[in-house]
C-alpha positions, 0 to 999 in steps of 0.5 A: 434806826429804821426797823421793818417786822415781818408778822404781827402776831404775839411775837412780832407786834410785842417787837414792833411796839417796844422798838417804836417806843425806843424811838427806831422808826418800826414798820410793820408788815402782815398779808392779813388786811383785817389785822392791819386796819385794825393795828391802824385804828389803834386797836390790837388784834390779841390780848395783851395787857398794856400793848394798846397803851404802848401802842398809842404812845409809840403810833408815831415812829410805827407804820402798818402796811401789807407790802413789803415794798413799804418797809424793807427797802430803807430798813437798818434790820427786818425781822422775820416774825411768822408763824412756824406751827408744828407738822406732825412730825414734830418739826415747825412747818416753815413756809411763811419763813420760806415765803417771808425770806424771798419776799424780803430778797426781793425788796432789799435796796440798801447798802447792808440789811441784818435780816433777824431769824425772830421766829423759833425755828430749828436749828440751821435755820440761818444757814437755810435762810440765808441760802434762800434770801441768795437765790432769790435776790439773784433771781429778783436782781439778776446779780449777786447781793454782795454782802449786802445783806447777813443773816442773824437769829435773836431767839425771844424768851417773851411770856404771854401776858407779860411779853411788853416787860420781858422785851423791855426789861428781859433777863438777857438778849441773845444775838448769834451771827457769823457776821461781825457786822450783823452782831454790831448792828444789833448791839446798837438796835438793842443799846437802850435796853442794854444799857436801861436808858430808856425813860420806862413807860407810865403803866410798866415801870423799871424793876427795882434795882434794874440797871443793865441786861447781860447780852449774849453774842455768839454764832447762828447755831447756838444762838438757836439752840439757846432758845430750844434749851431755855424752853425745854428746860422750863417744861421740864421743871414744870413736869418735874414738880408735878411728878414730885405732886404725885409722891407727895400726894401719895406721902402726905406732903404738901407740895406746895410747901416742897415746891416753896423748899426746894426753890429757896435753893439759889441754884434751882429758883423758885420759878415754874415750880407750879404744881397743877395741870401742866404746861400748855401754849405755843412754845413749850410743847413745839419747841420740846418736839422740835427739840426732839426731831433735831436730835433724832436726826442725829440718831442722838436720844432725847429720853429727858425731854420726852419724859417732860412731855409725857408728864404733861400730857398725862396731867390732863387725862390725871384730872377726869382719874381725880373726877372719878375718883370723888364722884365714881360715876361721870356719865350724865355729870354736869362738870364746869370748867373755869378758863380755857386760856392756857395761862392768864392774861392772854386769849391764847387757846393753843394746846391748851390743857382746858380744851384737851380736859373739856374734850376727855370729858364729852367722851366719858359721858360728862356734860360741860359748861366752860367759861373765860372773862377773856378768851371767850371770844377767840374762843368762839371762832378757834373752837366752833365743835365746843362753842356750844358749851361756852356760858357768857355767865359764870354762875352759869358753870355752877348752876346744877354742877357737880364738880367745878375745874379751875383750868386757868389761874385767872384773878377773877376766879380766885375773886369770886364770891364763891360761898353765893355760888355754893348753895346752887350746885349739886356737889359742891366739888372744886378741883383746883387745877392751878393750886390758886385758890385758898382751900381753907376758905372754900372749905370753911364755906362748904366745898369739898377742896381736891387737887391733883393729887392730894386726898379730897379736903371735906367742908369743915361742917362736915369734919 
């Protein structure tokens, strides 16, 4: 099928890249010029492991272009993949949809195009689509389009760092239109997923046992929907088991092991029951607001969600109530940060918690050194007022420190050779913000182990 998407951020190339390698002819369309020459040169302007390897092996059935006129004509199905960031109000900010929607109108020459809803947008975002993809093919065209086009939501659930598998190998699809001929279309588009009859690429192999992916078809406004509930029901579970960290601190429980317990319950699962300093990203934290100012406007309470989000936020300012908590005094303390990405394998900076921690700690007097094998970079340009602080060297962090934070459960933290490093702090004091590091060895080798709420663990020579 020929495919046009519009965007080319996280979620719109993962898109592009994974439906040219099922063989549909896949254009891409930006406005930004420098993240077109680069896709062009093969390269990819976000971090995200295996996407370039994937693109170099589809780059035949994939074009970059910024003019519409290249890619919507002839295509089967434009995807809408813009940016919707939060207003203060908690609502997404819709006018690259808006813009998006009447720049596609104007273009659209075959006999029939589904035009996907792939960016998160509120609810009745199809309906309002819709009435602006009419308006302005009126005014473009000079006639009504005549059924020539529909409009569908096809919500994503992609996770940073692993959204090449997520699309390839998801847990479902979930198609919603009030179009007969728009669900067919994207029942074909999606078929080689379905069915799992692709041929799986070299460096991101089938998951075992994997035969076939449940599709859920259904109309515009629970297909929508569906997206916000999936998401806040993640955040939730999250603030959920950190809540539970707090009593287990105060008990002596380790919450790990009631994490691990509770999971093991078939109708719970094991997954995002990671106890630490919370959520952070793009989608959690807009979505759970988005999901709020949509009830509000039906005057209906959301007091579930809202406590997820209030949990959350209150993990970070938990982390500067730890550090004083161990070194009472926190003016004039040099604290290192390892990570500033919100989650590993990925250079994302959005809301995430190691930038809100970095900034809490200036305020209280602290000096900061911060550091990320990957996102340092991006860093740089999103963050100019805290740059400064940023180390090229990781042993840079523990030089004269008197407390290291592991924001970021990177591998290449949980592989250092932390005993080398020991020796040159001031106060060898880890808060393992992610409950990724192996507190018995740190212990072993002269560090005193603390974590969000449990009691500090003294170095073992000293016990």
């Amino acid at each position: 099928m020929k495919v046009c998407v519009v965007g080319t951020g996280y979620v719109g190339l993962t898109t592009s890249v994974s439906l040219a390698f099922l063989g549909h002819d896949t254009t891409c369309i930006d406005l930004d010029n420098q993240k077109i020459d680069t896709l062009r040169g093969g390269h990819c302007p976000i971090y995200e492991p295996h996407l370039e390897a994937l693109l170099e092996q589809a780059s035949s059935h994939l074009t970059f272009t910024t003019e519409y006129a290249v890619g919507v004509p002839d295509a089967d199905v434009v995807f809408i993949a813009v940016q919707t960031p939060q207003l203060d109000n908690g609502n997404p900010d819709l006018q690259y949809l808006r813009s998006a929607a009447e720049s596609v109108a104007q273009h659209l020459r075959g006999d029939f195009t589904v035009v996907v809803n792939k960016s998160t947008v509120p609810i009745g975002s199809g309906n309002w689509v819709d009435a602006i993809l009419r308006e302005a093919y009126e005014r473009h065209h000079g006639h009504r389009p005549d059924g020539r086009f529909a409009v569908a939501s096809n919500p994503e659930f992609l996770r940073e760092g692993t959204a090449l598998a997520d699309t390839l190998y998801p847990d479902r699809i979930v198609i919603g239109s009030d179009n007969q001929k728009s669900l067919d279309l994207l029942n074909q588009l999606y078929r080689p997923i379905l069915n799992q009859s692709f041929t799986p690429p070299t460096v991101l192999p089938r998951p075992a046992g994997m035969s076939a992916v449940p599709l859920v078809s259904t109309d515009l406004a629970s297909a929508e929907l569906i997206k916000y509930a999936a998401n806040a029901f993640l955040a939730l579970k999250i603030s959920y088991i950190n809540e539970i960290a707090a009593i287990a601190g105060k008990v002596g429980a380790d919450v790990r092991e009631v994490a691990r317990g509770t999971g093991l319950d078939a109708r719970i699962g094991p997954r995002f029951l990671n106890p630490g300093i919370g959520w952070g990203g793009s989608c959690f934290g807009k979505d759970t607001a988005a999901l709020i100012a949509t009830a509000s406007e039906y005057h209906l309470p959301t007091p579930i969600v809202t406590a997820a989000r209030d949990v959350n936020h209150r993990q970070r300012t938990k982390v500067v109530d730890r550090l004083l908590d161990e070194l009472h005094i926190i003016k004039g303390r040099k604290v290192g940060i390892l990570g500033l990405a919100f989650k590993p394998d990925t250079d994302d900076l959005r809301d995430s918690p190691a930038i809100d921690i970095a900034n809490l700690l200036l305020e209280r007097g602290a000096r900061i050194t911060l550091h990320d094998p990957v996102a340092a970079n991006r860093f740089r340009r999103e963050q100019p007022t805290l740059a400064e602080h940023l180390a090229d060297r990781v042993e840079d962090v523990f030089d004269d420190a008197d407390a290291i934070v592991v924001a970021t459960e990177w591998s290449h933290y949980r592989d250092l050779d932390w005993a080398k490093f020991a020796p040159t702090m001031r106060s060898p004091l880890v808060l393992d913000g992610r409950h990724c590091l192996d507190a018995d060895r740190l212990t072993e080798i002269g560090y005193r182990y603390l974590t969000m709420t449990a009691p500090a663990i003294p170095p073992r020579s000293q016990t």
